[in-house]
N, C-alpha and C positions, 0 to 999 in steps of 0.2 A: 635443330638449334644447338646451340654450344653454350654450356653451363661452366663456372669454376670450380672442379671437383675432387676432392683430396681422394685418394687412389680405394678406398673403403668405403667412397660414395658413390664412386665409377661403378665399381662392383655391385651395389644394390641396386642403383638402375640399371645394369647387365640383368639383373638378374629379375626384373620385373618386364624387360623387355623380353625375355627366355620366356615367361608364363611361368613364372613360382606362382604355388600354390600352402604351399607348407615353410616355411623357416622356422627353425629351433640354433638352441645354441646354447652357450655359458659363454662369458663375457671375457678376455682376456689381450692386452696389448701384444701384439700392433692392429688385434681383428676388431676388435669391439664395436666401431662404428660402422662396419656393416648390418650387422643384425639389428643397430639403435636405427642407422636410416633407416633400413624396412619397415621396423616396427613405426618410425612414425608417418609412412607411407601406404602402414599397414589396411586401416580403415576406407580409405580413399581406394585401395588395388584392390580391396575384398581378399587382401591373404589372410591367412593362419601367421601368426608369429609370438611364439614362445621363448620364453627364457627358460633352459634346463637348468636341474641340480647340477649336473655333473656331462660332460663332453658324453659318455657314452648311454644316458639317457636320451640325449638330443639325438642322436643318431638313431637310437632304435626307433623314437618317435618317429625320427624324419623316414627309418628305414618302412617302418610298417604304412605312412603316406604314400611313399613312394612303388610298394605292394596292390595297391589298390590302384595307381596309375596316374597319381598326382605328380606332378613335379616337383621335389623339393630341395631345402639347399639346407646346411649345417656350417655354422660357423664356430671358430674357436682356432685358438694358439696354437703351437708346433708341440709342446706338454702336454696340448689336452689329448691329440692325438693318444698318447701313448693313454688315458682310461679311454678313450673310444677302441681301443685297435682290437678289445675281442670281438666285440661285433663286426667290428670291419674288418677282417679275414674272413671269417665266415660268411660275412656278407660277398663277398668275390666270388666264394662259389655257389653261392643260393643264386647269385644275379638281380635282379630287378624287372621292372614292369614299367613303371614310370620312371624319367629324370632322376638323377640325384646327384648333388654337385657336393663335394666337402670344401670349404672356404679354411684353409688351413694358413695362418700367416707365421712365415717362418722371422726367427729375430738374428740374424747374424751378428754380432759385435763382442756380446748378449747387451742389449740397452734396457730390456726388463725384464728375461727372464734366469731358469735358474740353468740352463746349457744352451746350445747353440746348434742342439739336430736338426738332420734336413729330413725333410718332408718328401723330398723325391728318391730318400732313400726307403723312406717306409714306404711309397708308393711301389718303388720295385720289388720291395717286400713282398706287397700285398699281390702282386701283377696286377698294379690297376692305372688306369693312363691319366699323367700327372701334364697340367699347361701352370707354364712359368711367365707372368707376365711382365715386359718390361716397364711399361710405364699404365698410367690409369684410364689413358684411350683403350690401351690396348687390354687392361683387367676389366672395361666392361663389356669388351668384343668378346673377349674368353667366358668369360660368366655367362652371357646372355647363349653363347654356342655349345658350352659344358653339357646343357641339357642335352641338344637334340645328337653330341654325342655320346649322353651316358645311355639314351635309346635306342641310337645303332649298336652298341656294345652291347647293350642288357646289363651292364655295368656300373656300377659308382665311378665319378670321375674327380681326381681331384684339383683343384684351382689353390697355387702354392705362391701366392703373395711374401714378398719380402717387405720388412720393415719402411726400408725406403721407398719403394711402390705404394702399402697401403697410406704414408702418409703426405708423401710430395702430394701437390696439386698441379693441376693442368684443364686448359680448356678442353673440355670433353665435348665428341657429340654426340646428345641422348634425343632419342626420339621419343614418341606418346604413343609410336604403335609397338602392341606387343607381338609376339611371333606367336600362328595359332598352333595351339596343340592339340592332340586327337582328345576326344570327351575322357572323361573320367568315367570308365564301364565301370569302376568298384571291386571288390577282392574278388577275386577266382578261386575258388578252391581247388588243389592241388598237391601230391604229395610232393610234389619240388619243392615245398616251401619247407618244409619236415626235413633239417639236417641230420641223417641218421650215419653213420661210419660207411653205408653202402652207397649209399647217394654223396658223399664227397669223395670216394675214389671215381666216381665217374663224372662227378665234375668237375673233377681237378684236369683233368684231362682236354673239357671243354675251355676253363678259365687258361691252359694254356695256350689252346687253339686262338682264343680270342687274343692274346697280344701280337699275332699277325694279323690279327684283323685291325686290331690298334694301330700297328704300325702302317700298313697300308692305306690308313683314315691320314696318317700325318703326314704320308708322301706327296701328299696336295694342300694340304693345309698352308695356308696364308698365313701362318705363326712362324712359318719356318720363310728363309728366301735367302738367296744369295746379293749380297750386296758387291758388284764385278768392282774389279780393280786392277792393276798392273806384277806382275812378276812372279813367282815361283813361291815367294810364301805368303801363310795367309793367317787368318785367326777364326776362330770358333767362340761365340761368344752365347751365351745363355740368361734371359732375365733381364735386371738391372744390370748387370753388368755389360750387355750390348752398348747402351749409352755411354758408361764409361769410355767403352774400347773406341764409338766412334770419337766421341771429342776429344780422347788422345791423340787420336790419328787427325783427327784438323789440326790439335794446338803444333802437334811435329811434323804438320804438312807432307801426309805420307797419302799416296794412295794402293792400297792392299786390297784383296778381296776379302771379306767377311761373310763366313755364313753366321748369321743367327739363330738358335733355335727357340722356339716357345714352348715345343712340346717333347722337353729331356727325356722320358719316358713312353715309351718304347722309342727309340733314337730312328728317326725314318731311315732306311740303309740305301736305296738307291741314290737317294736326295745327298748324303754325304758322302758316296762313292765320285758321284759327277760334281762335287766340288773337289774331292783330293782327287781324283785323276789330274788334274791341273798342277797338283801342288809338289813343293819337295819337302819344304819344312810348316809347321802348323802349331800356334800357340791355341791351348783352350783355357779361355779366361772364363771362370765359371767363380760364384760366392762358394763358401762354405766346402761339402767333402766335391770328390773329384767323379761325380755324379756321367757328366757326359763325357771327360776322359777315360775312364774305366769303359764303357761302350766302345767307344772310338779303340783305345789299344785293342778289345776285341774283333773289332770290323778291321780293323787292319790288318792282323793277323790271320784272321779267319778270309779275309780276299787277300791275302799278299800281296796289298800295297805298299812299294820302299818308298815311305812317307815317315819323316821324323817328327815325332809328340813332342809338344813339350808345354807343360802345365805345371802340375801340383808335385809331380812323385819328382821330379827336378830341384823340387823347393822354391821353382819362378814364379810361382802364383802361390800364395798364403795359402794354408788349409782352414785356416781359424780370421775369424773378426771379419769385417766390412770393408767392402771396395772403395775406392772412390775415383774420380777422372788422375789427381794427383797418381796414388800409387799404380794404378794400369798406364800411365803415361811412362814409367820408368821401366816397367815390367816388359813392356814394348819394346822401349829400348836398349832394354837389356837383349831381350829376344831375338833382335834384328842386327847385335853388335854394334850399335852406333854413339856416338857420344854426346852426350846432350850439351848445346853452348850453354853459357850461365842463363841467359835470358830464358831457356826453357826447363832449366833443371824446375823441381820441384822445391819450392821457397816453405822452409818452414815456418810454421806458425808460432810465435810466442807462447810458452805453453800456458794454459785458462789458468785462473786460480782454484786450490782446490777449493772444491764447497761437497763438505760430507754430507752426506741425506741425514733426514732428522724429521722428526715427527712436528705436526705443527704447534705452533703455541695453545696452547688449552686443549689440546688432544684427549681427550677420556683414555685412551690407551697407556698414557704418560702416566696418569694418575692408577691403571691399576695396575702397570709393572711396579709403579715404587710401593703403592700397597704390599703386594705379594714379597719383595724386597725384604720389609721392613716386616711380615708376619714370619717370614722364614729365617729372620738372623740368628747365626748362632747352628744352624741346622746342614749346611751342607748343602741345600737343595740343588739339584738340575732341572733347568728350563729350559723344558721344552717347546720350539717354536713352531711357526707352520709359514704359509706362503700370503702374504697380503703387506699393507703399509708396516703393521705391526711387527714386521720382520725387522724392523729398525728398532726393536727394543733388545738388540744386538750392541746396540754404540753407544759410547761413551755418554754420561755418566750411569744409567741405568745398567748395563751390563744383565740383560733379565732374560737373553735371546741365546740360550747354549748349543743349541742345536736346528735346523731347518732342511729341512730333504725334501719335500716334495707334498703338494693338496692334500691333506688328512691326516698326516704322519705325526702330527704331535703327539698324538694320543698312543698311537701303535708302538711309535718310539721309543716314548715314555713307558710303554709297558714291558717293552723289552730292559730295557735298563733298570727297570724295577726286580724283574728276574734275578740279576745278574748282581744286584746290589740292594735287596732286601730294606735295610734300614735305612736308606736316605728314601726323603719325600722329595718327588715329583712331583713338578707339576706345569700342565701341558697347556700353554695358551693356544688359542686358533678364534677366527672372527663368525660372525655368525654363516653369510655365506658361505665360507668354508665348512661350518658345521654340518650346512643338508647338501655340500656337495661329496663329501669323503669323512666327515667327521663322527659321523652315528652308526657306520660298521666299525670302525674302532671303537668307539663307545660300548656298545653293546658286547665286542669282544672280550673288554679289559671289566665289565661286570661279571660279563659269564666265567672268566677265567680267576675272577675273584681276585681280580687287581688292588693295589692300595696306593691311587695316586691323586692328585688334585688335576681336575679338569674347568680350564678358564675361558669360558665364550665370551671375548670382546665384544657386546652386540652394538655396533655402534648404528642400528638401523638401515644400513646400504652397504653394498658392493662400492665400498669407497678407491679402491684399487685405481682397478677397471673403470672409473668415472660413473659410479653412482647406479648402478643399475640393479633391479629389483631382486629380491629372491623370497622363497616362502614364508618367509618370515616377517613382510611388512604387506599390508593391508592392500594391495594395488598390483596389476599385472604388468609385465613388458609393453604394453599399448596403455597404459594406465585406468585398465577398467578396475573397479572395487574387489575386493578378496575378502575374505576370512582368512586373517594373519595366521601362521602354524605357530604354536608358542614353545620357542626351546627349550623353555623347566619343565612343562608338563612332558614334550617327547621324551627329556631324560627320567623323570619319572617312568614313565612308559616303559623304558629299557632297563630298567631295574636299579635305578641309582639310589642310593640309601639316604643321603644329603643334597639337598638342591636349594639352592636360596639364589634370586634375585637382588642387586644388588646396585645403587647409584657410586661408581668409580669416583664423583665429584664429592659424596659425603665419607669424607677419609676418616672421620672415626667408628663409624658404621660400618664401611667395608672391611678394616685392619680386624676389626670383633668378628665379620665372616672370616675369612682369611684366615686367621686363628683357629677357629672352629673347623675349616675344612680341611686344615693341616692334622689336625687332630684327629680325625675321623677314622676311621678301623673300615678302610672300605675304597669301594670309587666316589669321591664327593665333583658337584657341578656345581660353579659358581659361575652367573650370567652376569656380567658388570654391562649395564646396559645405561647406556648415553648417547644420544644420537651424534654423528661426525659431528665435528665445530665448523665443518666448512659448509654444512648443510642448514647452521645457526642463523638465522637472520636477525640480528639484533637480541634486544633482551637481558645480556648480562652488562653488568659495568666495569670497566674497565680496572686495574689494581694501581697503586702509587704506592709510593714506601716513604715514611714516616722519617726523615734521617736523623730526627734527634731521637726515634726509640730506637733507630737501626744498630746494633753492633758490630755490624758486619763481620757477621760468621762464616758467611760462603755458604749456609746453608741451601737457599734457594736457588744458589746458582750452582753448587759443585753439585747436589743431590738428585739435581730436576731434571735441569739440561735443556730449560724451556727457551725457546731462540726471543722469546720476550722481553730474558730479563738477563741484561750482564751488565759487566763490573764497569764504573764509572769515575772518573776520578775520587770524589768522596764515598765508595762508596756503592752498592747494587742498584741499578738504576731499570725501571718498566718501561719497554717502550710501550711508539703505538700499537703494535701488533697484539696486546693483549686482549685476550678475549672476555676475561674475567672468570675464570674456570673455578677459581678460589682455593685452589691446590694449596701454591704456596703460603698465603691466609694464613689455611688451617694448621701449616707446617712451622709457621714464624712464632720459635718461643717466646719472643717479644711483643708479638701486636704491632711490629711495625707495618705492615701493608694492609691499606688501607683502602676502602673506596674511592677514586678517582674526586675530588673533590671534598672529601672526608676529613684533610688535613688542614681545610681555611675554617 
C-alpha cells in the first residue's frame, strides 16, 4: 500500500522492513524524525530504541548490538558524525556480525547547521560504502537493503540523506512484511573483536580488499541505471540532484543520456565505463564537494578514456549551498552551449523579506542572558555560547552570544580564554541536553584544571532544538517509559564544582543575587536556570498590558529585551497577543506600568 511520507519516515519504515532490531541516536535536523518514527513504532515492532547523549555513544551501543548479531541502525546529523568518527574508523576494521546502517543527514545550504560537510567524504574516509538517496521511495528501498548489505560486507554502511530528501514528502510504498534475518546467536567471543596495533595492520589490508567487494555489490545494484537518450554528451547525476537534472532536461526539452548514481562510494567502474564509452563530453551534477567527479577524473585517467569532465573544479556546478531544478536548468545549458529563450531562462524571485531568528516571546533563555548581562556590567565579560535555539542570544538587543564553535565548546572555550586573559570573568552558557551530551568533560576539565569561570545550564526541560526530544535529564525515555531524571547540580556537584545553585530565570531578582554571587566565586561556579520551554507551556500564565498613563516610555522593555511581544506603538510600547506572561518585563518596568492583562479596568 502507499502512505504519504516525508523522506525521514520513508527511512523508518525501510528500516523496520530490513528487521532492525536496535535503533540509537542523538536528535539533530534534518535526521530527527527518523529515530522519533521508530521510537513511536517502537513498541508495536518490539524494537530497542534509544536516545543517546552524544552521536558516538549511540554508535557504540548500536555497534556492540550489532556484535552479538542484531541489526541495527544509528541516526544523527552530518556534525554528529564528526564525535561518532572514532569509533567508526575503527569500527571499519573490527567489521561487524550483524547489520548496521548509520542514518547520516547531510544539510547543504547550511539551513541548520554550523558547516555544510559531506558525508560521502567521510564515508571514503572511513572505506565504508555510502547509498545516497534521491527521493523517499527510494530512502526507504536503501534503508530497508543497507542491512543485508552491511552483512555481505561485514561492514557498517552508511545511508546519507540530504535535507531535501529527509524532508519532501512523496507517496511511498511500505509494506507490513519484514525481510527475515538469520536468528540472533549472541556474542561470540573472539580476539577479532580486541583492536590491538597487530590486528589493525591486518585488517586494514582486509577493509581494503573489501571495497572491491563493495564495488562489485554496486555494479548491479538498482541505485545505479542509465537513463538512454540521444547524442555524444550526457550527465552524471548523484541523489537529489538526479531530479533536478531530470526536470531541467523536460523543462529545455532536451533528451540526453543520464547515468544516476545512488551509491557515490565505491563508484561501480564497469557500470560507468559502458556509459562513457558512448560519450564525448559529460557534466557531473553532484550537491555539495565534487565526491563522484574526483572518481570519475580518476577512472578516466586510469582507463584512458578521451572523455571531457566537466562539474565542480570548472566552477559549472557550485561547490557550496543547494541545488534546485532552476539553477541545474542553467548549469545545463551552460554545459551544452545553448541559449536559453526568455520563456525558459530562470525568473527570479522577488527577494523574501528579511526576518532575523529570535528567541520566542517568554523564552526562559531571554530572561537569563539579560540576568547574566546585567550581573556582569562594568566587567568585561565573554560569553561564551554553545549549539541549540540559545545561540540566538547572539542578536540584537542582548548581545550575550560571543562565541559558538561546536556541541560542548562553551565551556572548553571559555577555559581557554580564561588562560589567556586571566582577569575577565567568563562565562559559558549551554542547554541542558547539550550538558550530558559534551558538556561534563568540559566541566570536569575546567574543575580539574582549577578554572575560574561561570558555567550556565539553560535547562529548559527538552531537546527544544531538534523538536522536543528527551535526554537524561527529564523523567521519561525516547518511547516515553518513566525514568529517574539525572539531576545536573548534583552531577556538578559530583565533578567537583564548588558553587552550584539552581535557579528560576522568571524570578529576576533572585537570579541577578545568584549571578552576582557566581561572578564572584574564586573557582568553577554552576548556575542551572531551569524553566521549562514556553512552547512546551500549555496555559497558566496571563498575559502582560502596559499601563500608558504609568508608561514613560523609556524603551526600556523593548531596546533591553528584544521580546517579539512587545514593540513600539504610536503612543507609546504596546504587548501583543503573543505574550506569554513570563513577567520579565514586570519585574524590569521602573514604573509599574505592565500590568496583568485585565489589571488596568
Amino acid at each position: 500500500m502507499k502512505k504519504l511520507l516525508m523522506g525521514n519516515e520513508a527511512m523508518a519504515y525501510g528500516a523496520i522492513e530490513g528487521g532492525v532490531q536496535v535503533v540509537t541516536g542523538y536528535p539533530g535536523t534534518p535526521s530527527s524524525e527518523v529515530f522519533t518514527s521508530l521510537a513511536a513504532m517502537a513498541k508495536e515492532k518490539k524494537i530497542v530504541a534509544q536516545w543517546s547523549v552524544n552521536e558516538k555513544v549511540a554508535l557504540e551501543v548500536a555497534a556492540g548490538a550489532a556484535y552479538a548479531g542484531a541489526r541495527a541502525m544509528v541516526t544523527m546529523k552530518q556534525v554528529g558524525l564528526n564525535v561518532a568518527a572514532d569509533p567508526l574508523m575503527t569500527l571499519a576494521y573490527i567489521g561487524i556480525k550483524g547489520g548496521l546502517v548509520l542514518v547520516v543527514a547531510d544539510d547543504p545550504g547550511p539551513h541548520s547547521s554550523q558547516n555544510e560537510q559531506d558525508t560521502r567524504r567521510f564515508a571514503s574516509f572511513a572505506k565504508l560504502p555510502v547509498l545516497d538517496p534521491a527521493d523517499p521511495q527510494e530512502a526507504l528501498i536503501m534503508a530497508r537493503e543497507a542491512f543485508e548489505i552491511s552483512e555481505k560486507l561485514g561492514l557498517p554502511v552508511l545511508l546519507r540523506p540530504t535535507t531535501r530528501t529527509c524532508h519532501v514528502c512523496q507517496d511511498v510504498e511500505v509494506s507490513d512484511a519484514i525481510v527475515p534475518t538469520q536468528e540472533v546467536t549472541g556474542f561470540e567471543k573472539n580476539p577479532g573483536w580486541v583492536i590491538f596495533p597487530s590486528l589493525a595492520s591486518k585488517r586494514h589490508s582486509w577493509l581494503n580488499q573489501q571495497q572491491d567487494e563493495a564495488r562489485q555489490l554496486f555494479e548491479s545494484s538498482s541505485f545505479n541505471r542509465i537513463d538512454p537518450g540521444t547524442g555524444r554528451q550526457g550527465i552524471i547525476a548523484g541523489g537529489v540532484a538526479y531530479h533536478y537534472v531530470k526536470e531541467a532536461l523536460d523543462l529545455l526539452g532536451l533528451d540526453i543520456p543520464v547515468l544516476k548514481i545512488g551509491t557515490p562510494y565505491p563508484l561501480p567502474v564497469n557500470l560507468v565505463m559502458k556509459y562513457l564509452d558512448k560519450l564525448d563530453r559529460v557534466l557531473v551534477v553532484e550537491e555539495q564537494e565534487p565526491v563522484l567527479e574526483d572518481q570519475l577524473i580518476q577512472m578516466v585517467f586510469q582507463h584512458r578514456r578521451p572523455v571531457i569532465l566537466r562539474g565542480k573544479y570548472n566552477r559549472l556546478v557550485p561547490r557550496e549551498g543547494e541545488l534546485d531544478t532552476g539553477k541545474v536548468k542553467e548549469i545545463i545549458a551552460n554545459f551544452l552551449k545553448i541559449e536559453l529563450s526568455d520563456h525558459k531562462k530562470v525568473l527570479n524571485s522577488p527577494p523574501l523579506p528579511v526576518r532575523p531568528p529570535i528567541l520566542c516571546a517568554g523564552c526562559p533563555h531571554r530572561a537569563s542572558f539579560y540576568v547574566f548581562k546585567q550581573a556582569a556590567l562594568g566587567t568585561d565579560a565573554i560569553f561564551t555560547g554553545d549549539i541549540g535555539c540559545y545561540t540566538l542570544g547572539n542578536m540584537a538587543p542582548l548581545h550575550a552570544v560571543d562565541t559558538c564553535l561546536c556541541m560542548g565548546a562553551s565551556i572548553t572555550i571559555g577555559s581557554g580564554l580564561q588562560m589567556v586573559e586571566p582577569n575577565k570573568k567568563i562565562v559559558a552558557f549551554l542547554g541542558d541536553s547539550t550538558f550530558f551530551h559534551t558538556g561534563l568533560p568540559g566541566l570536569i576539565n575546567a574543575v580539574h584544571n582549577q578554572a575560574k569561570q561561570t558555567v550556565v545550564v539553560l535547562d529548559n526541560r527538552t531537546t527544544a532544538m531538534t523538536g522536543h526530544q528527551s535526554h537524561p535529564g527529564l523523567p521519561r525515555t525516547a518511547i516515553g517509559e518513566p525514568v529517574e531524571p539525572l539531576d545536573i547540580a548534583r552531577l556538578a556537584e559530583a565533578c567537583g564544582v564548588g558553587f552550584v545553585r539552581v535557579v528560576d530565570p522568571y524570578d529576576y531578582a533572585a537570579s541577578l543575587e545568584v549571578a552576582r554571587q557566581a561572578l564572584a566565586f574564586e573557582g568553577v561556579a554552576v548556575v542551572v536556570m531551569r524553566r521549562e520551554c514556553v512552547a512546551l507551556v500549555k496555559g497558566g500564565q496571563t498575559a502582560r498590558v502596559i499601563d500608558s498613563e504609568k508608561c514613560l516610555d523609556c524603551g526600556l522593555c523593548i531596546e533591553e529585551l528584544g521580546c517579539p511581544a512587545i514593540a513600539r506603538g504610536e503612543e507609546g510600547p504596546v504587548i501583543g497577543d503573543t505574550c506569554t506572561g513570563c513577567d520579565l518585563c514586570r519585574q524590569l518596568c521602573p514604573t509599574g506600568a505592565i500590568i496583568e492583562r485585565g489589571g488596568a479596568e
